[in-house]
DOFI-226508 format. One line per 2 residues: for each residue x, y, z of C-alpha. Coordinates in Angstrom, 2 decimals, decimal comma, padded with zeros to 5 digits. Example, Ala and Ser with C-alpha at 12.3 -4.5 7.8 and 13.67 -1.06 7.14 Angstrom:
2
012,30/-004,50/007,80 ~ 013,67/-001,06/007,14;
END
This chain:
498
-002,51/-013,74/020,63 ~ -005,45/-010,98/021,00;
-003,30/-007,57/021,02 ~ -000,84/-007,54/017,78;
001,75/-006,26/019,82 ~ 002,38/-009,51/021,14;
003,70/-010,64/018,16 ~ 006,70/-007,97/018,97;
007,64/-009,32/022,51 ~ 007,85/-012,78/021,16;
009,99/-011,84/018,87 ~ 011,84/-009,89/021,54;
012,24/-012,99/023,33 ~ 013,12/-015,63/020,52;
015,80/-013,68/019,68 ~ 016,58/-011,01/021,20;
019,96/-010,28/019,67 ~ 018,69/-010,10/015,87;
018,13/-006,72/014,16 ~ 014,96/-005,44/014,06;
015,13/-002,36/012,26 ~ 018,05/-001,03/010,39;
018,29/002,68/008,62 ~ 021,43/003,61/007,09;
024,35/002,53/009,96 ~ 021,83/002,72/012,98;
020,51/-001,21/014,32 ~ 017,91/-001,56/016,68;
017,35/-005,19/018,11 ~ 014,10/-007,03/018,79;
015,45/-006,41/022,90 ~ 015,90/-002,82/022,04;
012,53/-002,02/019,76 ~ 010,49/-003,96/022,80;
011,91/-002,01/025,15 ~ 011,34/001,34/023,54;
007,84/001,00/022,15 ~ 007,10/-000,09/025,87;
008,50/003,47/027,10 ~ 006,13/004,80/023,95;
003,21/002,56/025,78 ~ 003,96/003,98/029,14;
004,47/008,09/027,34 ~ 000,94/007,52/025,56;
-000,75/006,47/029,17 ~ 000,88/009,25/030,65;
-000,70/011,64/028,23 ~ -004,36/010,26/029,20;
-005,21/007,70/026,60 ~ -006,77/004,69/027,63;
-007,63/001,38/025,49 ~ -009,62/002,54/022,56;
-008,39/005,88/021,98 ~ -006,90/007,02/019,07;
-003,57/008,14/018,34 ~ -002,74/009,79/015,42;
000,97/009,10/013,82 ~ 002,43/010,99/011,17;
005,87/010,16/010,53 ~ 007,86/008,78/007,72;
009,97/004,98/007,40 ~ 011,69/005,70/010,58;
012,71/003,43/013,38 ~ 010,06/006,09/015,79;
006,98/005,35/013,24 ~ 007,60/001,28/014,46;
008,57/002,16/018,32 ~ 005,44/004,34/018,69;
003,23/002,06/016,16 ~ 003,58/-001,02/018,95;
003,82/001,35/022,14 ~ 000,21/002,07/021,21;
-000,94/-000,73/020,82 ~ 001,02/-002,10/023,99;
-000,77/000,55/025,42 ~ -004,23/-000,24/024,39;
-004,72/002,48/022,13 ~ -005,94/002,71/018,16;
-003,09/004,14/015,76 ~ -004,07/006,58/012,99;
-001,55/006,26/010,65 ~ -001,16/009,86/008,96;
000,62/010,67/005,97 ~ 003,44/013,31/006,97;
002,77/015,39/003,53 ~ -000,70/016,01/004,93;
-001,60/020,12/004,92 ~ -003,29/021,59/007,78;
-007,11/020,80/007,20 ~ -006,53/017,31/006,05;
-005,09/016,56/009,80 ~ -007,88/018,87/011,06;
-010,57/016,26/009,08 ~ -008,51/013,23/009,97;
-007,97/014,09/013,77 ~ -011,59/015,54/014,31;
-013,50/012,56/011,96 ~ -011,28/009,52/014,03;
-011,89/011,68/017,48 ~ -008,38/011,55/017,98;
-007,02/013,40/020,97 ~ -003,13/012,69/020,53;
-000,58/013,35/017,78 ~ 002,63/012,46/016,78;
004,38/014,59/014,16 ~ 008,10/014,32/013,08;
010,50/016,92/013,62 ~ 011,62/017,29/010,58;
008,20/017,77/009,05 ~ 006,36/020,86/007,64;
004,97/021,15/010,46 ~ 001,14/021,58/009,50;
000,42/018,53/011,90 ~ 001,00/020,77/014,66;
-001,43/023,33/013,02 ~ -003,93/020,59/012,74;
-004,02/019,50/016,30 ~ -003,78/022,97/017,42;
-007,46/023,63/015,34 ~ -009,35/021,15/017,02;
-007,28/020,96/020,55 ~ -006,14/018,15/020,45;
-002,78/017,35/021,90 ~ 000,23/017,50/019,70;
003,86/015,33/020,44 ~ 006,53/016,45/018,13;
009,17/013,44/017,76 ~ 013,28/014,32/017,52;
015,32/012,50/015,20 ~ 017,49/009,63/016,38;
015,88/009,54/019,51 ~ 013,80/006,14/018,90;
013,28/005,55/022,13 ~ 011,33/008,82/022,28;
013,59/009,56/025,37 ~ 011,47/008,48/027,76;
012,75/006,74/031,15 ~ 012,65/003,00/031,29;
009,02/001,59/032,40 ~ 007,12/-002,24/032,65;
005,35/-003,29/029,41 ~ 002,15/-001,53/029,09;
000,14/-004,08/027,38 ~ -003,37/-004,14/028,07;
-004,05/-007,90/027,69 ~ -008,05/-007,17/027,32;
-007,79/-006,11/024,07 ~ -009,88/-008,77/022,23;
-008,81/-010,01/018,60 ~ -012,48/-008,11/017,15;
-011,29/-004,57/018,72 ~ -009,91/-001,88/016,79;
-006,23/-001,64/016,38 ~ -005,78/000,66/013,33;
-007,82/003,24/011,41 ~ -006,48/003,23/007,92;
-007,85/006,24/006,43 ~ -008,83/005,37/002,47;
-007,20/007,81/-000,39 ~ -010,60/009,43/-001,14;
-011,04/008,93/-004,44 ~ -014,49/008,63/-004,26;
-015,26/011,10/-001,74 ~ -013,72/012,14/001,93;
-011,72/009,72/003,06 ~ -013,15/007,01/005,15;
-011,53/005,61/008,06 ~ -011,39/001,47/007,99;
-011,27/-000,14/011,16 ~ -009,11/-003,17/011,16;
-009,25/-005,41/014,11 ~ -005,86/-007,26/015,96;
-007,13/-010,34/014,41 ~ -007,79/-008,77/010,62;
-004,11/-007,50/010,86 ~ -002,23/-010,68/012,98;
-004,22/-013,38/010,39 ~ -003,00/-010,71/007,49;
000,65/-010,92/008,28 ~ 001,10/-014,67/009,37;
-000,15/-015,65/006,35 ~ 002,33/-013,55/004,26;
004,91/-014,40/006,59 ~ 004,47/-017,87/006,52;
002,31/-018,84/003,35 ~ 003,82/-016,22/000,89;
007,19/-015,26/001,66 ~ 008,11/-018,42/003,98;
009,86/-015,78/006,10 ~ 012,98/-016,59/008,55;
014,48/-014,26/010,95 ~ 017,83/-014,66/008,26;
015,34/-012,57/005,79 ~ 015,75/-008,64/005,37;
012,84/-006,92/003,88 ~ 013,38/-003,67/002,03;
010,94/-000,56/003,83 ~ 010,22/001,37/000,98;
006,49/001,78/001,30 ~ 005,24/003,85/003,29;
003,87/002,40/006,72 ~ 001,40/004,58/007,09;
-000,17/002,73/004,04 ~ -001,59/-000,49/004,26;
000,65/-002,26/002,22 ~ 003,92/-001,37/003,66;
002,52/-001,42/007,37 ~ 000,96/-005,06/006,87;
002,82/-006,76/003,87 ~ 006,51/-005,16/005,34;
006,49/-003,84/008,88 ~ 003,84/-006,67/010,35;
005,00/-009,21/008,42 ~ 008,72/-008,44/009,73;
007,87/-008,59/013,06 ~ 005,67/-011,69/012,80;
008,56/-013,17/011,37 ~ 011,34/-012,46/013,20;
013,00/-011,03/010,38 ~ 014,43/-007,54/010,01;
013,33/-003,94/008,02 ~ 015,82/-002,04/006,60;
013,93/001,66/006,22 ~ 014,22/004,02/003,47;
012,48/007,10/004,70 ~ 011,48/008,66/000,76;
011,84/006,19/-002,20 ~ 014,77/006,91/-004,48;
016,12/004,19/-006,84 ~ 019,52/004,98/-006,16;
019,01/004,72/-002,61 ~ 017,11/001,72/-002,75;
019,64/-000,39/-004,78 ~ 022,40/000,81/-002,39;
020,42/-000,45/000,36 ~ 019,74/-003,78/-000,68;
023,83/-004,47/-001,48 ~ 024,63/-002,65/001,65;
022,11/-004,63/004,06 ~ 021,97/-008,12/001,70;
018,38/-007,47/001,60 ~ 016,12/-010,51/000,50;
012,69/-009,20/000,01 ~ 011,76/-006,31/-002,26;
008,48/-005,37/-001,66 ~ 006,71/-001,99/-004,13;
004,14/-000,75/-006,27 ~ 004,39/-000,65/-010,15;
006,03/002,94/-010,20 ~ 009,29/001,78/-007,96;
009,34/-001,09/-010,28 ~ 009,59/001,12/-013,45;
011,98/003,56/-011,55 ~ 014,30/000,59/-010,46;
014,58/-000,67/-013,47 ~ 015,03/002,55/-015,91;
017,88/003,98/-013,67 ~ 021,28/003,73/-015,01;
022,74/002,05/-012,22 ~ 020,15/-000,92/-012,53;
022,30/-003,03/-014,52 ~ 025,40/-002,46/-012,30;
023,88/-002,54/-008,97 ~ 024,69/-006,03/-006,17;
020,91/-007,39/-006,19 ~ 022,04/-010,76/-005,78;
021,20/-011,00/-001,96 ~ 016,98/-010,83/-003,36;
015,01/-013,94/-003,72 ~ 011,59/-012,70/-003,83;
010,22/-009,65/-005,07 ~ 006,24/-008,42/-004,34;
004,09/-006,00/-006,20 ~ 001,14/-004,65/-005,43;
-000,81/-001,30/-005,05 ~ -002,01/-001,20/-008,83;
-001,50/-003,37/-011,96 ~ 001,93/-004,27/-013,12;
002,38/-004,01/-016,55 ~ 003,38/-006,98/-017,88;
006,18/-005,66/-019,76 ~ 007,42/-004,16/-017,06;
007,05/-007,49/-014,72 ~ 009,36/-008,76/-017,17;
012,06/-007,21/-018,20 ~ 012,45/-006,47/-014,40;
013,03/-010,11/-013,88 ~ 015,39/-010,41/-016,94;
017,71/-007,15/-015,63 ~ 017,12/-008,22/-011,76;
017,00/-011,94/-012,11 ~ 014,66/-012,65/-009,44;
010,61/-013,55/-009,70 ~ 007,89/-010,92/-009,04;
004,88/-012,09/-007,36 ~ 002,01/-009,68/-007,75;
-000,92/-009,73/-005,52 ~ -004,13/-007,79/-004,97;
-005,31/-005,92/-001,70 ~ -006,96/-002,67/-000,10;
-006,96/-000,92/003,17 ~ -010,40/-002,74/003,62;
-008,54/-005,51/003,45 ~ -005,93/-005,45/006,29;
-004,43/-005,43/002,75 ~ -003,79/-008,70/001,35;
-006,79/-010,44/-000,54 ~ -005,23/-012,53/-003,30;
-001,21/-013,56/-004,39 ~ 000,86/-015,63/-006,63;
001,59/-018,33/-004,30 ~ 004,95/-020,04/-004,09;
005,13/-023,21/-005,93 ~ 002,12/-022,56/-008,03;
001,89/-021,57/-011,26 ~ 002,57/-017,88/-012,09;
000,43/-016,44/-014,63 ~ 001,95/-012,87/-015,69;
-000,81/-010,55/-015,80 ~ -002,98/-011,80/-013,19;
-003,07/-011,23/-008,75 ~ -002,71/-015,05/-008,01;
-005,22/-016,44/-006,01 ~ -006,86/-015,84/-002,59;
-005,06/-016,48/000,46 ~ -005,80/-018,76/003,12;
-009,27/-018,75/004,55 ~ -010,24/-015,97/002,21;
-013,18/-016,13/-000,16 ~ -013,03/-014,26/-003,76;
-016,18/-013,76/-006,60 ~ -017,19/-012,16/-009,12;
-020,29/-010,87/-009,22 ~ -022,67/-008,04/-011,00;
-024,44/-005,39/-009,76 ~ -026,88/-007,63/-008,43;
-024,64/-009,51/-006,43 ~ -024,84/-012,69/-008,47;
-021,85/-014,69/-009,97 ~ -020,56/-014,02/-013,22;
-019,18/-016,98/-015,83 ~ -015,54/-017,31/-015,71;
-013,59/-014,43/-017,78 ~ -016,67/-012,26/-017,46;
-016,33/-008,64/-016,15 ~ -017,70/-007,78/-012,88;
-016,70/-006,46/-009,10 ~ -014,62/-008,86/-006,95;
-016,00/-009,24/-003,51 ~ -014,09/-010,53/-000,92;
-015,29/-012,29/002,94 ~ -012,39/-013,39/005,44;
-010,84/-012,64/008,55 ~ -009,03/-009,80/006,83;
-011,74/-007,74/006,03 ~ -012,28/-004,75/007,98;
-014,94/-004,51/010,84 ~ -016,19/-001,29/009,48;
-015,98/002,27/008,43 ~ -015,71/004,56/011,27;
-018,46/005,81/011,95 ~ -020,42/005,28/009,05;
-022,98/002,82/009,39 ~ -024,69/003,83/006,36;
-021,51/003,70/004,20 ~ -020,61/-000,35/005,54;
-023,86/-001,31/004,99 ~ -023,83/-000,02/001,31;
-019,78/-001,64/000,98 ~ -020,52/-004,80/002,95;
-024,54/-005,53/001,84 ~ -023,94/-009,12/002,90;
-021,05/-010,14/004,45 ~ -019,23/-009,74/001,29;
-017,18/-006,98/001,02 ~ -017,86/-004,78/-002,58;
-013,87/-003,59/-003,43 ~ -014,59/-001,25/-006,10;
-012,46/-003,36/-008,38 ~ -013,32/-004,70/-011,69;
-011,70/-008,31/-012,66 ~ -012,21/-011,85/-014,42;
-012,07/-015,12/-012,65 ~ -010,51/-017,97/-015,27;
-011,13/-022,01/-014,94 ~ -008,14/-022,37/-012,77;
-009,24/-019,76/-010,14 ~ -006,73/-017,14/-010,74;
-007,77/-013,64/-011,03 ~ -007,02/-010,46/-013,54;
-007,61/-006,81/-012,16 ~ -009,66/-005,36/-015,00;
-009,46/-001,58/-013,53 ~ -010,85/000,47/-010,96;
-014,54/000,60/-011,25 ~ -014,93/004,29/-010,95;
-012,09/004,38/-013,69 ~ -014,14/002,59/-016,52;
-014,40/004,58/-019,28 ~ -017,66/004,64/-021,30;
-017,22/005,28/-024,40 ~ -020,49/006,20/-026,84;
-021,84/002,87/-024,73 ~ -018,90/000,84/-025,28;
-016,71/-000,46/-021,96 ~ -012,82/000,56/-022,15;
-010,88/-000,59/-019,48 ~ -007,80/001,71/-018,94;
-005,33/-000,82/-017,81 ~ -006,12/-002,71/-021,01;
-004,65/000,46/-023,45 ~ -001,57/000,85/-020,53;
-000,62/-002,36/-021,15 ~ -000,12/-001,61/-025,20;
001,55/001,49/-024,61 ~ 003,59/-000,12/-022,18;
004,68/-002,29/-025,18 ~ 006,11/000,88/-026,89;
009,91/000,90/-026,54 ~ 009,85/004,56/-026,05;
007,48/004,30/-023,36 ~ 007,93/004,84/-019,35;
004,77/005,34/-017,63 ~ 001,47/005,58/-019,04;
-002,25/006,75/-017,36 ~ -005,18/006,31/-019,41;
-008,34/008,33/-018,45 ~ -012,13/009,58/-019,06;
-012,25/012,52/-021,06 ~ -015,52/014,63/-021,11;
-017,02/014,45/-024,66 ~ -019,90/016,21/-025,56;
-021,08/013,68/-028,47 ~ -019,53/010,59/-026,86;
-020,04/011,29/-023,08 ~ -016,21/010,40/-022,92;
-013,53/009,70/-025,03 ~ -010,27/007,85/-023,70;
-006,74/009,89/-022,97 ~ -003,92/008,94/-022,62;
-001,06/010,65/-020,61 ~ 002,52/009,55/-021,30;
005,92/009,71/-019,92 ~ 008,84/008,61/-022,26;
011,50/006,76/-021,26 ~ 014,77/008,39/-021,05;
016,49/009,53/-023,81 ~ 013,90/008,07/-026,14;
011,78/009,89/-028,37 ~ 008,39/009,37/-029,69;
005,45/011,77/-030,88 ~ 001,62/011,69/-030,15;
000,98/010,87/-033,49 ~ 003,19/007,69/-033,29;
001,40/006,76/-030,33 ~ -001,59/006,48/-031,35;
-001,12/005,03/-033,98 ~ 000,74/002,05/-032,15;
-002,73/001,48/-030,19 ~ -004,62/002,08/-032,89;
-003,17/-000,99/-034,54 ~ -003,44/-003,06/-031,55;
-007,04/-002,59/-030,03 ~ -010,51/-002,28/-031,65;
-011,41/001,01/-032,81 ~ -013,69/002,07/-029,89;
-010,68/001,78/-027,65 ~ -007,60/003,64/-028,84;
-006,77/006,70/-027,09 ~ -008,19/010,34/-029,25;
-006,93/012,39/-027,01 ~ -002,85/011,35/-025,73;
-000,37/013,93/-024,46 ~ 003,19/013,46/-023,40;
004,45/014,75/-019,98 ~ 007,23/014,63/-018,02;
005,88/013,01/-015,02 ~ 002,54/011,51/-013,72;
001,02/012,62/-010,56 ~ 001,47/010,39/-008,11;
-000,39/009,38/-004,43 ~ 001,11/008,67/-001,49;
001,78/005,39/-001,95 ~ 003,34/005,80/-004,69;
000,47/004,86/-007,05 ~ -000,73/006,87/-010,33;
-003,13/009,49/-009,21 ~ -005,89/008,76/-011,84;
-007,95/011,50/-010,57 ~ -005,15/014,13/-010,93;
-004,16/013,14/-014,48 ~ -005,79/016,29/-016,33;
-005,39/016,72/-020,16 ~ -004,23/019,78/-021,50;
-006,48/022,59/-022,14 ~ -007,34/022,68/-024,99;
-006,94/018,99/-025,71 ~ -004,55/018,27/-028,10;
END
């Protein structure tokens, strides 16, 4: 299949009858979402695009983000997933840097998507609530069968932590090979399963690893529009849902809320993080209160997103991403691009079908991240003996200390151990002596109680002296991206450091 909407309309036509999408009461079919992202296909050629234009879509986890998603596509056109939460210039950067001439905002929005388009002229759709067909009259498909499995389907804008955001241009086939394999390799999906639509689709996990991977299987997405534990736990009992897909701060949230150890989970067989590094401690006293496994795996928007994952019927080893997925390549290497011994530090590089084609745009900037057909992620790890690898940390978020490594996710993990703990970010701060010294920013857990001095002293026992956080503050909540993820970047100590 070259256009990934094609993957819908056979679905549409195996069963026709199954839910697609659920939110709260409302059920759409496979008949029904094929039908309506094919009036979306025929609305979009109305408004002038033709194949490999871009469309921009800012919505949140509702059933017209997944009609309007595959009526592009059916269409011929490039989606721009948007964040909703986006201000005014951001859209005006996004829109202008992907050339996109068509927007789709939600009604109930801020409306600074609307602002956005207006600043660069581009054309601006505003979307209704409960109308998921976007209540347009009944058309023919409008697939454009050209579309070839190495043309652009999505522009997944990165976070920008290094800089403006870059758009990555994944292909049909990055995205279709992405979600068969986790349909079929990883979660051995059946159109009985009900996956849980808590991450946002505009990111690359939820849109490949939920959304994709749905539809590729047949199976059905039951939508929560913001993530709240509450909501989330009522959802699974209420739908039976099977498949609980989030990143490490929905896991902490799930499992610290009071309802936790009350709440009908008993429909879930599989559970997948990813986004960041789970905490181990975390990983398993999740499994204890929830009583079902958590596979973590490793990915990136570059990555259509999946890259490596605890594969059923292997061995799990807690703490690590699994291993690559099928017909996916992973090393090690150093600066130089060489391999590294097993359990030695250095950047993971990555060559498969699900790497991106490019960044938009920015021939200088894919040269520099793809050198030689292996992608450079950023990401520091180790590879052991049995070819399962460990996430080390971000490597713009080593810390050097006075010439000495630290590796933030290394002092989480201890302070993770700490009873009293919830959520912990440990960062670079500026040292005049020492170039930096670590932090540490800490949430407690609810009702608990713990002081910075007892903190640090708990690490201090625990890791060489070069390591333990100086510098630790406690907080009531960590700044957080839109994917849910721990903002390093916005995780600021006080002034003056305590």
């Amino acid at each position: 299949m070259s256009n990934l909407a094609r993957y819908l309309i056979e679905s549409a036509r195996r069963h026709p009858e199954r839910p697609a999408l659920r939110l709260g009461r409302m059920v759409i079919t496979y008949a029904e979402l094929d039908d309506c992202s094919s009036r979306a296909a025929a609305l979009v050629r109305a408004l002038g695009i033709v194949p490999g234009d871009r469309v921009a879509l800012m919505l949140p986890n509702v059933p017209e983000f997944v009609t309007l998603y595959f009526g592009i596509l059916k269409a011929g056109g490039v989606v721009v997933p948007l964040n909703p939460l986006l201000k005014r210039r951001e859209v005006e950067y996004h829109l202008r840097d992907s050339a996109a001439s068509l927007l789709f905002t939600w009604q109930g929005g801020p409306g600074e998507g609307a602002l956005g388009a207006d600043a660069i002229g581009a054309r601006h759709v505003l979307v209704e609530p409960d109308h998921f067909a976007v209540g347009y009259g009944a058309s023919e498909p409008q697939l454009d069968a050209t579309r070839a499995l190495d043309d652009v389907a999505v522009l997944l804008y990165t976070s920008g932590t290094t800089g403006r955001p870059k758009g990555a241009a994944l292909t049909h086939g990055s995205l279709a090979h992405n979600a068969q394999v986790v349909a079929d390799d990883l979660l051995h999906l059946t159109p009985d399963d009900v996956i849980l639509g808590c991450l946002p689709l505009f990111h690359a996990f939820g849109q490949t690893c939920s959304m994709n991977t749905a539809i590729v299987g047949g199976a059905s997405l039951s939508l929560v529009p913001r993530f709240d534990p509450k909501i989330v736990l009522d959802t699974i009992a209420a739908d039976r849902g099977t498949i609980f897909q989030g990143v490490p701060t929905m896991y902490g949230a799930l499992l610290h809320h009071p309802a936790a150890g009350d709440a009908d989970v008993s429909s879930l067989r599989v559970c997948s993080s990813g986004g960041a590094s789970l905490p181990v401690e975390i990983l398993n006293e999740f499994e204890r209160v929830f009583g079902c496994p958590v596979l973590e795996g490793y990915g990136s928007s570059e990555t259509s997103a999946l890259v490596t994952y605890h594969h059923p019927g292997r061995s799990r080893k807690p703490g690590s991403v699994g291993t690559p997925i099928r017909d996916v390549e992973v090393r090690v290497v150093d600066d130089a691009g060489k391999d590294v011994p097993d359990w030695e530090v250095g950047e993971l590089a990555v060559r498969g079908p699900n790497v991106m084609r490019e960044y938009w745009n920015r021939p200088d900037e894919t040269a520099e991240a793809i050198p030689d057909g292996w992608l450079r992620t950023g990401d520091l790890g180790r590879q052991d003996e049995d070819g399962y690898f460990f996430i080390v940390d971000r490597k713009k978020d080593l810390i050097i200390r006075g010439g000495y490594n630290v590796y933030p996710r290394e002092i989480e993990e201890v302070l993770y151990e700490h009873p009293a703990v919830a959520q912990a970010a440990v960062v670079g701060v500026y040292d005049e002596r020492l170039g930096e010294e670590v932090g540490a920013a800490v949430v407690l857990r609810k009702g608990a109680s713990a002081d910075r001095d007892e903190l640090i002293a708990y690490v201090k026992e625990r890791v060489a002296a070069y390591k333990y956080p100086r510098h630790l503050w406690l907080t009531d909540a960590l700044p957080l991206g839109p994917s849910g993820k721990v903002l390093k970047r916005a995780v600021i100590p006080p002034t003056p450091a305590p």
